[in-house]
TORPA-4810 file (N, C-alpha, C, O; in nm, 3 decimals):
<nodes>
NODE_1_2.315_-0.046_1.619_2.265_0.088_1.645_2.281_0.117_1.794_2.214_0.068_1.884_X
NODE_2_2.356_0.183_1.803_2.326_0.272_1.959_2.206_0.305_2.041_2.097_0.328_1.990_X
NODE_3_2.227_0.306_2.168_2.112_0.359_2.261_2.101_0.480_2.188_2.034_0.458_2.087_X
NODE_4_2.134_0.589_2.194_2.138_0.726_2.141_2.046_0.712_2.042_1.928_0.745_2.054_X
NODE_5_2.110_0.650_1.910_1.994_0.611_1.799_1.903_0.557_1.775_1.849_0.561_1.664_X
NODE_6_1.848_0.468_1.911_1.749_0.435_1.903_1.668_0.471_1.979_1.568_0.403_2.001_X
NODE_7_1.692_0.589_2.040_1.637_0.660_2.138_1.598_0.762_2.043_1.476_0.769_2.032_X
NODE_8_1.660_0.839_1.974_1.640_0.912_1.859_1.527_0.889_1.767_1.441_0.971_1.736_X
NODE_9_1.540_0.729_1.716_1.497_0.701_1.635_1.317_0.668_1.661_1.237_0.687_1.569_X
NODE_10_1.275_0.619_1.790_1.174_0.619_1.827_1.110_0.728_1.835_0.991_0.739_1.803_X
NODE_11_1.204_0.846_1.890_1.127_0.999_1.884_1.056_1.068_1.760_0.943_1.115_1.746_X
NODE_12_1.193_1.052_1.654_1.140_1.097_1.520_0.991_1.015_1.527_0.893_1.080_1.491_X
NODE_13_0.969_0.856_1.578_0.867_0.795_1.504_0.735_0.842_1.609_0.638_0.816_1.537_X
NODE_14_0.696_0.881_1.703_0.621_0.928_1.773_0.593_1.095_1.671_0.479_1.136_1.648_X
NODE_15_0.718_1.167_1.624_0.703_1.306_1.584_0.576_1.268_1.414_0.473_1.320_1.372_X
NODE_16_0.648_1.174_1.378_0.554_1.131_1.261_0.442_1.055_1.258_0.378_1.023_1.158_X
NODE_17_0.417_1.022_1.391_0.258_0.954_1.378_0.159_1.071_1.448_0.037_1.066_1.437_X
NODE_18_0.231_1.178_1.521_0.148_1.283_1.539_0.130_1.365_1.420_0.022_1.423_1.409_X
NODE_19_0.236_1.384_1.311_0.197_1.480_1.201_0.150_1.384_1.127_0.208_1.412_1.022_X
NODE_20_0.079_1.278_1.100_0.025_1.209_1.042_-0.125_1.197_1.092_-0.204_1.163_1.004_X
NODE_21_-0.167_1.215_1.190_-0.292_1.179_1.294_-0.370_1.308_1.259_-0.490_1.326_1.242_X
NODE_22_-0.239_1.412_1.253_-0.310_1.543_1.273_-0.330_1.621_1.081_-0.431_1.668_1.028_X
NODE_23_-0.183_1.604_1.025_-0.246_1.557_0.877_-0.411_1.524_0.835_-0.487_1.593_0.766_X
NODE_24_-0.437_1.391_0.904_-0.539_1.308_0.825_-0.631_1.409_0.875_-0.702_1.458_0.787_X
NODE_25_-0.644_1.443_0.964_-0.760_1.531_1.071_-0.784_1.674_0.983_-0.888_1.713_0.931_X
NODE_26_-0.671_1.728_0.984_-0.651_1.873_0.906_-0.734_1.849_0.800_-0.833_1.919_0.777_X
NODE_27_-0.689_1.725_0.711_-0.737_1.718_0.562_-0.841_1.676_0.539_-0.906_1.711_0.440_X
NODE_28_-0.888_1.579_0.638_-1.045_1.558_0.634_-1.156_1.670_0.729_-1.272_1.633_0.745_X
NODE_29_-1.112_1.809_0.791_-1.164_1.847_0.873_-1.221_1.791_0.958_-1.175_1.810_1.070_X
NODE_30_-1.311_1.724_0.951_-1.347_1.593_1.095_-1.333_1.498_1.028_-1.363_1.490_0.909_X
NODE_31_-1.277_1.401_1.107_-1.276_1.292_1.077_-1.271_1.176_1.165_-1.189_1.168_1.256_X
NODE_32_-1.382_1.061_1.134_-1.462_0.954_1.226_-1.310_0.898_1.293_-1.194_0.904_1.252_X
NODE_33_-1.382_0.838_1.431_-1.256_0.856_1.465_-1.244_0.672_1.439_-1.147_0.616_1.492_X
NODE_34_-1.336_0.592_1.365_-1.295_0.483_1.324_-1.219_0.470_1.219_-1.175_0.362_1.178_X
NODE_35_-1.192_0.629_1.148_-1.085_0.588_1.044_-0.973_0.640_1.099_-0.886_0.660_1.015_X
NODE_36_-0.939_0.671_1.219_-0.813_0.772_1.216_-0.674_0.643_1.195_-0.568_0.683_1.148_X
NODE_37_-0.685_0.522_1.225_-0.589_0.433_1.232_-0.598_0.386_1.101_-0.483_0.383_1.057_X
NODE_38_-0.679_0.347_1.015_-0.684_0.295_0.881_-0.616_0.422_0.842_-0.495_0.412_0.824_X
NODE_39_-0.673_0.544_0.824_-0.637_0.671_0.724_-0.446_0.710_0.729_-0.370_0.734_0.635_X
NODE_40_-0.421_0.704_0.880_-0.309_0.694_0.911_-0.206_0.581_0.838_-0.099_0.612_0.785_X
NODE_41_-0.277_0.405_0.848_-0.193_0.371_0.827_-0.194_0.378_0.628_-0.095_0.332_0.571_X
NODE_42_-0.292_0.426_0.554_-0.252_0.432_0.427_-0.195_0.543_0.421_-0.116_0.538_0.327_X
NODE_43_-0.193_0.637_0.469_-0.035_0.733_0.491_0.085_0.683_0.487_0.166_0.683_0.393_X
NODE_44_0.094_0.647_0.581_0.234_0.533_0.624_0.255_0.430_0.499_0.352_0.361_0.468_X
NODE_45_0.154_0.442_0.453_0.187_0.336_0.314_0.272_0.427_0.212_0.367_0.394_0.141_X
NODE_46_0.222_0.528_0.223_0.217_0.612_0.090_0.367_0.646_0.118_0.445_0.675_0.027_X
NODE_47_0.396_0.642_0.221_0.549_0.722_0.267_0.671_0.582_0.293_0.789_0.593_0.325_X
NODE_48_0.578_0.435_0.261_0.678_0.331_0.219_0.745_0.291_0.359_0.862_0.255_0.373_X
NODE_49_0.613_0.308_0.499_0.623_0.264_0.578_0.500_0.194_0.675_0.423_0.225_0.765_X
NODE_50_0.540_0.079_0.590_0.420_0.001_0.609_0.463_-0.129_0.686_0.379_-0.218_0.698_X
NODE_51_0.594_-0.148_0.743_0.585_-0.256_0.850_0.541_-0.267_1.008_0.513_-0.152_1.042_X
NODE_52_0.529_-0.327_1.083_0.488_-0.396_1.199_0.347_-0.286_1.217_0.363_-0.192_1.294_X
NODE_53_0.247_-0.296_1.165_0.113_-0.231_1.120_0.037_-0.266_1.287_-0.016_-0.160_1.320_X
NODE_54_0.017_-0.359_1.383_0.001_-0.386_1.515_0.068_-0.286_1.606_0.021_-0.236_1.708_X
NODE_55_0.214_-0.257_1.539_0.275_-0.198_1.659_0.191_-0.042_1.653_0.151_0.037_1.739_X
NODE_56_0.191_-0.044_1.536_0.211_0.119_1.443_-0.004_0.153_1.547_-0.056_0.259_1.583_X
NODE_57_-0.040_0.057_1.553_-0.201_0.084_1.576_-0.195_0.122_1.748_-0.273_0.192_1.814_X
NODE_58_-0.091_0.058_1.784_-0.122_0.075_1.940_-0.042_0.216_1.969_-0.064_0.292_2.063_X
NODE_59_0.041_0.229_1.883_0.175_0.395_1.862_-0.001_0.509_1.880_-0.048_0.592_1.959_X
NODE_60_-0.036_0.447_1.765_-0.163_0.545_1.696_-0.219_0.572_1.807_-0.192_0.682_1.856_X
NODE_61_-0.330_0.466_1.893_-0.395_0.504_2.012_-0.303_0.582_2.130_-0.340_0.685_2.186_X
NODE_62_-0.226_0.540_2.145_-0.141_0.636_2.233_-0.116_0.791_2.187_-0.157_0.893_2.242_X
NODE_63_-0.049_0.779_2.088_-0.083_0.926_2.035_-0.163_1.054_2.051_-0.149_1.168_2.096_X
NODE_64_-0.288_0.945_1.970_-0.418_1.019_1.982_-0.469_1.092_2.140_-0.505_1.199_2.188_X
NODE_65_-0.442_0.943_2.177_-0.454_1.035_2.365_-0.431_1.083_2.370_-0.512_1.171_2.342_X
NODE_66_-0.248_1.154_2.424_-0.192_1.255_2.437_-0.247_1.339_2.350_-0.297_1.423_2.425_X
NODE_67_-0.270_1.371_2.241_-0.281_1.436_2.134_-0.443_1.495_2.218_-0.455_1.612_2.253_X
NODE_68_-0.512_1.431_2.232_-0.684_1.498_2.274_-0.620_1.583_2.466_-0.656_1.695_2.502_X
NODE_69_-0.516_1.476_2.560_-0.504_1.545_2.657_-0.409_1.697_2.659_-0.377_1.758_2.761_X
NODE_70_-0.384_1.728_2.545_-0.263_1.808_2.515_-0.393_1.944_2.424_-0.378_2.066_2.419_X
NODE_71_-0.472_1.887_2.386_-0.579_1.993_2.306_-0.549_1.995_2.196_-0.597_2.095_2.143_X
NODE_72_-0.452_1.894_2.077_-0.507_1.924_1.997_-0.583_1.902_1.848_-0.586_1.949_1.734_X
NODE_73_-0.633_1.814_1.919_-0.789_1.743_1.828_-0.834_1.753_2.007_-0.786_1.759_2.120_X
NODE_74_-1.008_1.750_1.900_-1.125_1.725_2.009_-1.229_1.615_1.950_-1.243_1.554_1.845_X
NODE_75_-1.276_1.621_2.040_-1.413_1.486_1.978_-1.523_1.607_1.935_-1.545_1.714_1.990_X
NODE_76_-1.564_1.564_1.848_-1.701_1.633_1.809_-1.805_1.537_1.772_-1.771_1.441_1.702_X
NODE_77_-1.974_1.554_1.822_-2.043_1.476_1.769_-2.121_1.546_1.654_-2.143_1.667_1.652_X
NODE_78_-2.171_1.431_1.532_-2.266_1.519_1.473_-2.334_1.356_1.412_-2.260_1.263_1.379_X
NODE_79_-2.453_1.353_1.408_-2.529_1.281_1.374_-2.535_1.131_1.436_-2.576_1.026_1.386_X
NODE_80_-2.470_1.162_1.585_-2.500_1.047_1.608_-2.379_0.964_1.638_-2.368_0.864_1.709_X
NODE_81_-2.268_1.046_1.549_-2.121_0.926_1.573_-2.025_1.087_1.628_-2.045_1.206_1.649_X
NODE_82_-1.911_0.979_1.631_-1.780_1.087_1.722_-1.694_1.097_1.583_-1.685_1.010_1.496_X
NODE_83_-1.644_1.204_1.584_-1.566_1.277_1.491_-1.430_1.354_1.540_-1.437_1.413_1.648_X
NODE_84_-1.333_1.357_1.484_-1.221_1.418_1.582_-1.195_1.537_1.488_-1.195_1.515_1.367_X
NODE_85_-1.172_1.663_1.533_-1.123_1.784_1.470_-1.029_1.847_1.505_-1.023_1.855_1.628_X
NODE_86_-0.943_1.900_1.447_-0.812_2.015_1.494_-0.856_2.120_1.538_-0.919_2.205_1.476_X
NODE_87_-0.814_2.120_1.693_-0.811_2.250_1.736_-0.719_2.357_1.706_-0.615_2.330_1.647_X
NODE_88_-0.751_2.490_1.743_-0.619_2.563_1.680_-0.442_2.538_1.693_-0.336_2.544_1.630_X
NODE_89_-0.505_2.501_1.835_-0.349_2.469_1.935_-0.279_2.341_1.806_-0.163_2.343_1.766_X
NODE_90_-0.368_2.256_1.769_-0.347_2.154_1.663_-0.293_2.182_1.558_-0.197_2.127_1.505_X
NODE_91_-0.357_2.274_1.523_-0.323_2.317_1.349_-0.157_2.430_1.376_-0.072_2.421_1.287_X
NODE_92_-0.136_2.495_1.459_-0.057_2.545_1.524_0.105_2.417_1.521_0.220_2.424_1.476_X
NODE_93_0.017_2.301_1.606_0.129_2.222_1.599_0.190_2.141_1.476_0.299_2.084_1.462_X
NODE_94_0.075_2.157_1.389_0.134_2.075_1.264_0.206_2.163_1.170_0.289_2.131_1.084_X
NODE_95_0.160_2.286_1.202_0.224_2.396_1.104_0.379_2.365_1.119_0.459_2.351_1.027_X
NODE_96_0.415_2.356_1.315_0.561_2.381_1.360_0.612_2.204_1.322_0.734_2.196_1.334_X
NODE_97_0.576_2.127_1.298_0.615_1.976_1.269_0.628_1.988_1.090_0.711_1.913_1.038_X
NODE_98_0.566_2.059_1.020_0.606_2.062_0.898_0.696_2.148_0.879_0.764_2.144_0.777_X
NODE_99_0.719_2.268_1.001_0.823_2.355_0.936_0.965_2.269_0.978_1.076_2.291_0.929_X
NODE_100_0.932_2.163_1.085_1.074_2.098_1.134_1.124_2.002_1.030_1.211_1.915_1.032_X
NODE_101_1.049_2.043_0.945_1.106_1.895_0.805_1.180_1.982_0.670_1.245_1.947_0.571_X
NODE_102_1.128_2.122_0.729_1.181_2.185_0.580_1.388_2.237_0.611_1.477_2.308_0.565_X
NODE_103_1.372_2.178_0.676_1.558_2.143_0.713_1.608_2.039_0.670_1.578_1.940_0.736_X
NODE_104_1.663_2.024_0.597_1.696_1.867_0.544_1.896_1.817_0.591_1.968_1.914_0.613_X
NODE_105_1.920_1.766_0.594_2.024_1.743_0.654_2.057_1.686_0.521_1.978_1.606_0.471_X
NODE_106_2.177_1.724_0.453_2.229_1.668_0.343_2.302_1.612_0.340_2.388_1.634_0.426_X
NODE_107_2.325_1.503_0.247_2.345_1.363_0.277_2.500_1.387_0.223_2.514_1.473_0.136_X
NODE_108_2.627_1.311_0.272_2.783_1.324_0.277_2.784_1.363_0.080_2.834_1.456_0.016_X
NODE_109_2.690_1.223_0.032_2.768_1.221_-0.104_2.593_1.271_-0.176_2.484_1.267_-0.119_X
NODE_110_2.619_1.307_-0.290_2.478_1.315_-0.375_2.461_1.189_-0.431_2.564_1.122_-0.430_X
NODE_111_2.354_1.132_-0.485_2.319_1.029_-0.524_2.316_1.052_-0.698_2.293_0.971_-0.788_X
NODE_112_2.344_1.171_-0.703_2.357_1.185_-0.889_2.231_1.182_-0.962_2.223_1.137_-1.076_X
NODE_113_2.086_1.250_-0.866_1.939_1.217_-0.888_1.878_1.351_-0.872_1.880_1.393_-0.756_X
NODE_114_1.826_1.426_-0.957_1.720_1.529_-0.960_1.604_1.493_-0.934_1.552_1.398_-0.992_X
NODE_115_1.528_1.584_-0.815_1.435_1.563_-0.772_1.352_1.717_-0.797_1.364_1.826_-0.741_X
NODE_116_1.279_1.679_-0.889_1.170_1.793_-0.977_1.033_1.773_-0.920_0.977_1.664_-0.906_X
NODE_117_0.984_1.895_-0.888_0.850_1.905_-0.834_0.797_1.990_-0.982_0.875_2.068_-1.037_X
NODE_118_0.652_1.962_-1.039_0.636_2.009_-1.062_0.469_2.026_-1.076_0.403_1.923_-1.096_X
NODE_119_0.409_2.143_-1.067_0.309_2.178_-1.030_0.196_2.265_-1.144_0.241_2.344_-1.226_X
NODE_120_0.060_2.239_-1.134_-0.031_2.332_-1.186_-0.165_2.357_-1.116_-0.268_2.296_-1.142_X
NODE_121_-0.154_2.441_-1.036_-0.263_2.504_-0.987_-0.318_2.615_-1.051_-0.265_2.721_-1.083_X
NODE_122_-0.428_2.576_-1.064_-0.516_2.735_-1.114_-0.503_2.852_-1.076_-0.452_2.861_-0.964_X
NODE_123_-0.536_2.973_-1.136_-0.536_3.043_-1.069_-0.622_3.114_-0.994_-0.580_3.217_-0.941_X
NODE_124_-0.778_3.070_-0.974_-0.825_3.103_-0.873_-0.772_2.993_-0.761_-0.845_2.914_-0.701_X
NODE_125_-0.654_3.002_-0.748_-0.593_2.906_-0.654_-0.501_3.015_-0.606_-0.465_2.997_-0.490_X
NODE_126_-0.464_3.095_-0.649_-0.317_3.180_-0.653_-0.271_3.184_-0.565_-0.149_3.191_-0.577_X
NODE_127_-0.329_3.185_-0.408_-0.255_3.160_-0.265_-0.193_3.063_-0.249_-0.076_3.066_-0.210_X
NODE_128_-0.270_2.935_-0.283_-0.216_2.851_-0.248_-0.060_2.815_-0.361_0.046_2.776_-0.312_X
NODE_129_-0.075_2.834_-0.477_0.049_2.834_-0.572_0.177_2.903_-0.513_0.294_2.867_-0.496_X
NODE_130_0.100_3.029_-0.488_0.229_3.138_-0.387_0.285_3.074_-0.284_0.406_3.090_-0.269_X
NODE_131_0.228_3.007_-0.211_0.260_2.953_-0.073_0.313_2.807_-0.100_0.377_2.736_-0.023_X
NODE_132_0.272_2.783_-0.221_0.367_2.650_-0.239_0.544_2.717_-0.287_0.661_2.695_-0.257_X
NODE_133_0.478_2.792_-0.362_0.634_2.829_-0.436_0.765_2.893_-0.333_0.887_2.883_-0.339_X
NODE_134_0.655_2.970_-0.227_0.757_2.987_-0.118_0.814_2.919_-0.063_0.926_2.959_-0.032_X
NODE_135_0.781_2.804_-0.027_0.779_2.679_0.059_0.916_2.623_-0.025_1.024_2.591_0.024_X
NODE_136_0.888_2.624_-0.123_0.976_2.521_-0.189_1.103_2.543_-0.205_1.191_2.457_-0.213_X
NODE_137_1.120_2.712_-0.213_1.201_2.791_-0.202_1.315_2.801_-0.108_1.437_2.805_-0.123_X
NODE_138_1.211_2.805_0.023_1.248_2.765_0.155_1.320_2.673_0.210_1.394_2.687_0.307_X
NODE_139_1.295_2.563_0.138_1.342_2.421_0.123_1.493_2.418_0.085_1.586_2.362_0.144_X
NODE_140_1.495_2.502_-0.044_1.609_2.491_-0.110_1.595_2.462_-0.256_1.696_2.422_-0.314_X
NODE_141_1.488_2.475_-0.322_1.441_2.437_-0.460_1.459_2.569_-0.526_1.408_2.677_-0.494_X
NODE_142_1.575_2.531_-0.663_1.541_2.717_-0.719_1.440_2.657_-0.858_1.428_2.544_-0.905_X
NODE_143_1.400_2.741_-0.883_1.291_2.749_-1.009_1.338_2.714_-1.150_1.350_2.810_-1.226_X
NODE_144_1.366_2.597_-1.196_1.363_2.541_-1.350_1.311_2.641_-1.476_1.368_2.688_-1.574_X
NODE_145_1.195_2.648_-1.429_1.076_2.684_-1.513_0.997_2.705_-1.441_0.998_2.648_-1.332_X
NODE_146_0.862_2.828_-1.491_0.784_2.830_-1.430_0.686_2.770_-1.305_0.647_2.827_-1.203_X
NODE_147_0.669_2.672_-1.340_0.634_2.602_-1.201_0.695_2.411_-1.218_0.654_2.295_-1.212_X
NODE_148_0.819_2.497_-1.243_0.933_2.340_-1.211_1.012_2.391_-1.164_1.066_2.498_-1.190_X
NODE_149_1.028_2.312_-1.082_1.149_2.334_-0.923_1.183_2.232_-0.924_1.120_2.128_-0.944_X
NODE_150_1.386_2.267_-0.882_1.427_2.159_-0.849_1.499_2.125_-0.771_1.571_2.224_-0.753_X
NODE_151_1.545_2.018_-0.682_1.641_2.025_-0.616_1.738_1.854_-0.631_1.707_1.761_-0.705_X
NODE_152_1.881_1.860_-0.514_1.941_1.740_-0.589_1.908_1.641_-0.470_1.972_1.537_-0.476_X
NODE_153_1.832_1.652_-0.378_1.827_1.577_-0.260_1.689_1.491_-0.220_1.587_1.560_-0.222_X
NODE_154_1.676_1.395_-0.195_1.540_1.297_-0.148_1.430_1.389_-0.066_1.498_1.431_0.028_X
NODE_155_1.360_1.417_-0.057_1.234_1.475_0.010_1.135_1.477_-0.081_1.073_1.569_-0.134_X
NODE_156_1.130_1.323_-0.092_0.977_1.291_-0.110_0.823_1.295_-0.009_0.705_1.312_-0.041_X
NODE_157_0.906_1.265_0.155_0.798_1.267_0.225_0.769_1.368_0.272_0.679_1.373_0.356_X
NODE_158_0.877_1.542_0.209_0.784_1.688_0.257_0.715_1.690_0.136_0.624_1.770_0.155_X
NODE_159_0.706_1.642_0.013_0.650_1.665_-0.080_0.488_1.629_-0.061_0.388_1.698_-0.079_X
NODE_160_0.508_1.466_-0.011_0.385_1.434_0.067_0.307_1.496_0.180_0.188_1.477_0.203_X
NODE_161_0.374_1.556_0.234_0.318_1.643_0.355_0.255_1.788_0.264_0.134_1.809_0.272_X
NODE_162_0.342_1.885_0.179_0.268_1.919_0.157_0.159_1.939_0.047_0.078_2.030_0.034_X
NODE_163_0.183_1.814_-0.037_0.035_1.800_-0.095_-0.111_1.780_-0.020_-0.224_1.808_-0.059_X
NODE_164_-0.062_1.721_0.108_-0.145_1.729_0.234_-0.205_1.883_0.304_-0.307_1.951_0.315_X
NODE_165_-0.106_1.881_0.330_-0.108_2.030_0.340_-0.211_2.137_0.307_-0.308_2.192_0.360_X
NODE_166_-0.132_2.139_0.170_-0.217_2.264_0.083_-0.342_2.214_0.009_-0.407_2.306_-0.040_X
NODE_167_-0.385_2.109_-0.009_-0.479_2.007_-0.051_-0.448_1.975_-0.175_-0.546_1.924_-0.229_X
NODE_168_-0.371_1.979_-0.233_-0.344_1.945_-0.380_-0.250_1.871_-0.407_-0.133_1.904_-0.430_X
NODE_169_-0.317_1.723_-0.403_-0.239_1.622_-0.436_-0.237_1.608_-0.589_-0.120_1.584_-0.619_X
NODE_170_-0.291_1.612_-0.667_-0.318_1.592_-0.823_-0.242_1.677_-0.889_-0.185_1.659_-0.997_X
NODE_171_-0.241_1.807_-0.797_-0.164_1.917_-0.887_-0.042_1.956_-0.892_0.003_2.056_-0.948_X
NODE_172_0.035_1.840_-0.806_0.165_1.811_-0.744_0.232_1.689_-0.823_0.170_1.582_-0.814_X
NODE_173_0.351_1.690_-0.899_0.391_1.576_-0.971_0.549_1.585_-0.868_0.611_1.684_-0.830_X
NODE_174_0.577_1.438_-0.848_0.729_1.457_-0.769_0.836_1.363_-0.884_0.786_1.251_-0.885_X
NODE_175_0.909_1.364_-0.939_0.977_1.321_-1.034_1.145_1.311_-0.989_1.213_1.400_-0.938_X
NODE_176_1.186_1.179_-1.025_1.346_1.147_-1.024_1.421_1.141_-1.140_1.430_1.049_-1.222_X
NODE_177_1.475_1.250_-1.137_1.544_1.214_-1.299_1.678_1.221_-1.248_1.708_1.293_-1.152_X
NODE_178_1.794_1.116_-1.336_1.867_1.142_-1.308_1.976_1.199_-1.415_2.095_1.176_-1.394_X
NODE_179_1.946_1.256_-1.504_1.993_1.291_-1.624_1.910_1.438_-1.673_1.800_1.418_-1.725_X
NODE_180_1.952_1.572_-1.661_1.904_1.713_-1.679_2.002_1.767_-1.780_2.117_1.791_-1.740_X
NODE_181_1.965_1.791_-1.924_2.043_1.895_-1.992_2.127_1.953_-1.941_2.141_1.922_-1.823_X
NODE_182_2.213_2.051_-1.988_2.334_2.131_-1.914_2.295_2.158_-1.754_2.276_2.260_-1.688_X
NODE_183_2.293_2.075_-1.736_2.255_2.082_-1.538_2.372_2.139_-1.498_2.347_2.190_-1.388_X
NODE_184_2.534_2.166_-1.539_2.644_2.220_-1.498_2.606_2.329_-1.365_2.623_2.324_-1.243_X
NODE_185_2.547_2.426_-1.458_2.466_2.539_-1.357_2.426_2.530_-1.214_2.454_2.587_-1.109_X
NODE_186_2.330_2.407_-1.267_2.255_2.326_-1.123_2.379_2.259_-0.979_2.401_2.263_-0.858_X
NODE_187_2.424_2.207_-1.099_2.506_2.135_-0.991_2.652_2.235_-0.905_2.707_2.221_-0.796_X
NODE_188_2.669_2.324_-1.008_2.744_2.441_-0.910_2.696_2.525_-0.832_2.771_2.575_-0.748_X
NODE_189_2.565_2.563_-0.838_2.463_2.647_-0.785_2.437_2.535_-0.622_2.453_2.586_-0.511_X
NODE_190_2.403_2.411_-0.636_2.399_2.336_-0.526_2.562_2.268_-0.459_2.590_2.195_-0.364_X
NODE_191_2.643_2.338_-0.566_2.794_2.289_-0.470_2.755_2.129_-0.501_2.717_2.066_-0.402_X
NODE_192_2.759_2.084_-0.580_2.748_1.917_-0.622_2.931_1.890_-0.664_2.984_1.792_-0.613_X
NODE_193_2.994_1.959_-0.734_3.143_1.902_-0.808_3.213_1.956_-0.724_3.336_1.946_-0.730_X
</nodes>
């Protein structure tokens, strides 16, 4: 690997332990700040990056610093212990770190794998359904079915972000199929043949 790429490659990993720090924060509204490194690193699990867990803790504290000298988490007390919360400037920045993921750089060859989101939110939910469906849209997902979307490319970990996100992890299914009925459509519609 190149200087370049590993100069690169450290950046991306600083960009993802801040949308991860600030994630856990968003989603727990405060949150102790003795879990912010545990909560983080079962994130990092969930996203199937779970090696050198020492390095990843001292990444974390550094972070977090910048992250409180920059404004955006603060300490808050309430009962006695410290709690960290997103400031606006915060929630601001995670908005612009999730919109930097909904670009996907597509990969030379397809892997010959449908990647189906599919979803049920209520509808005294209806914002949040809307704002998923836009999103997904956005992405590059056209609509299957009612609330099945699909696309032919890996982004499992915006899927994770925004079940984070919008708070609805349960109501979010992410699925690999690699075999779709007359997919012909699909696959000319995404320029696959």
């Amino acid at each position: 690997m190149s200087g370049l790429e590993k100069e690169l490659k450290k950046e991306q990993k600083k960009i993802n332990i801040q949308k991860i720090i600030l994630a856990s924060v968003a989603t727990a509204g405060l949150l102790s700040v003795a879990l912010v490194a545990p909560n983080a690193i079962q994130m990092l699990k969930s996203f199937g990056i779970d090696k050198k867990l020492n390095n990843f803790k001292n990444d974390t504290k550094r972070s977090l610093s910048k992250m409180i000298s920059l404004g955006l988490v603060i300490f808050v007390e309430k009962d006695g212990h410290k709690f960290l919360k997103l400031t606006e400037k915060g929630k601001l920045k995670l908005i612009n770190l999730e919109k930097s993921n909904f670009k996907f750089k597509k990969p030379k060859k397809w892997d010959k794998k449908w990647r189906i989101v599919i979803f049920d939110i209520p509808q005294s939910r209806k914002n949040q359904r809307d704002k998923l469906r836009f999103t997904l849209k956005q992405i590059g997902f056209i609509k299957l079915q009612h609330s099945v979307w699909i696309y032919p490319y890996d982004c499992e970990e915006l899927i994770t972000l925004l079940k984070l996100d919008f708070k609805i992890g349960k109501e979010i299914i992410y699925i690999i199929a690699e075999k779709i009925e007359n997919d012909k459509a699909l696959r000319t519609f995404f320029k696959l043949d």
